[in-house]
C-alpha positions in Angstrom: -110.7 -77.1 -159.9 -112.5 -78.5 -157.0 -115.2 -76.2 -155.7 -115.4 -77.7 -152.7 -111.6 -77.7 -151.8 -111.7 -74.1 -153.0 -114.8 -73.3 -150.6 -112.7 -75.1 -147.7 -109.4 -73.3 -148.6 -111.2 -69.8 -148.3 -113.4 -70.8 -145.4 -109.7 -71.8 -143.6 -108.1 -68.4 -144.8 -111.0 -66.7 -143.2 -110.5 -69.2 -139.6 -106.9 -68.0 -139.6 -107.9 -64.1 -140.6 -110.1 -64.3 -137.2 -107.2 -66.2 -135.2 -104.5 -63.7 -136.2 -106.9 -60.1 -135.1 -108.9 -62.7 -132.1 -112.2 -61.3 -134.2 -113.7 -64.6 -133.1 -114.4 -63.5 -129.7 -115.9 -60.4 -130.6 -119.9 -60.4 -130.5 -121.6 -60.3 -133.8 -122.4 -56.5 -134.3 -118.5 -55.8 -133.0 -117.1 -58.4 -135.7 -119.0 -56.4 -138.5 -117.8 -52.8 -137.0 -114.1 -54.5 -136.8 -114.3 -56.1 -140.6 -115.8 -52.8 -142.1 -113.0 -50.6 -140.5 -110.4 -52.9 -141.9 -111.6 -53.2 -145.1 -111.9 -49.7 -145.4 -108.4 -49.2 -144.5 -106.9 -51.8 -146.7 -108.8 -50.3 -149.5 -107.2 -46.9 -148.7 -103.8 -48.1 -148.4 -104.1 -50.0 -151.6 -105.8 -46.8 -153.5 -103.0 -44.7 -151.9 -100.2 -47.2 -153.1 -101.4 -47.5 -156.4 -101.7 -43.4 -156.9 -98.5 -42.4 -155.2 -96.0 -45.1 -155.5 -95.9 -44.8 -159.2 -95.2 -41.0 -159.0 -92.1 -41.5 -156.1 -90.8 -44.0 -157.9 -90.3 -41.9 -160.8 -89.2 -38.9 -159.6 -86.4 -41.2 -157.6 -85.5 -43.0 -160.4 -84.9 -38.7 -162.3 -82.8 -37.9 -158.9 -80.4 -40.8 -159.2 -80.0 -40.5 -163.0 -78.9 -36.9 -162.6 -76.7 -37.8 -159.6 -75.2 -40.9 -161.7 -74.5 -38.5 -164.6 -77.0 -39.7 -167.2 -78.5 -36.6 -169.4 -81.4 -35.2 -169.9 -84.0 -35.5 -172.0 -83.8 -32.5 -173.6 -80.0 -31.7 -173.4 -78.9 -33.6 -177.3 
């Protein structure tokens, strides 16, 4: 891998990151308030995904089986 077409490829993620929110015409102290509070929320929506999904996806995956007729896993 190139390091240098890596280093371009993030710095032009980064150019369109500021394009898409218009972060680049924020002043300095605004574009580190505005990239802290996203960040933060991404994390929490990623930490909240990665706790709760698992557990609904379960507990909908028990509903349908008992709606579709399959047994459960104690009733042999």
């Amino acid at each position: 891998m190139d390091v240098k077409r890596v280093k371009d490829y993030l710095y032009w993620l980064y150019y369109q990151y500021q394009l898409v929110t218009c972060s680049y015409v924020l002043e300095p102290w605004e574009q580190s308030m505005f990239h802290t509070i996203t960040v933060t929320v991404v994390a929490m929506v990623v930490y909240t995904a990665y706790v709760f999904v698992p557990i609904h996806v379960r507990l909908a995956l028990e509903f349908f089986s008992q709606i579709f007729g399959a047994q459960p896993e104690g009733a042999v």
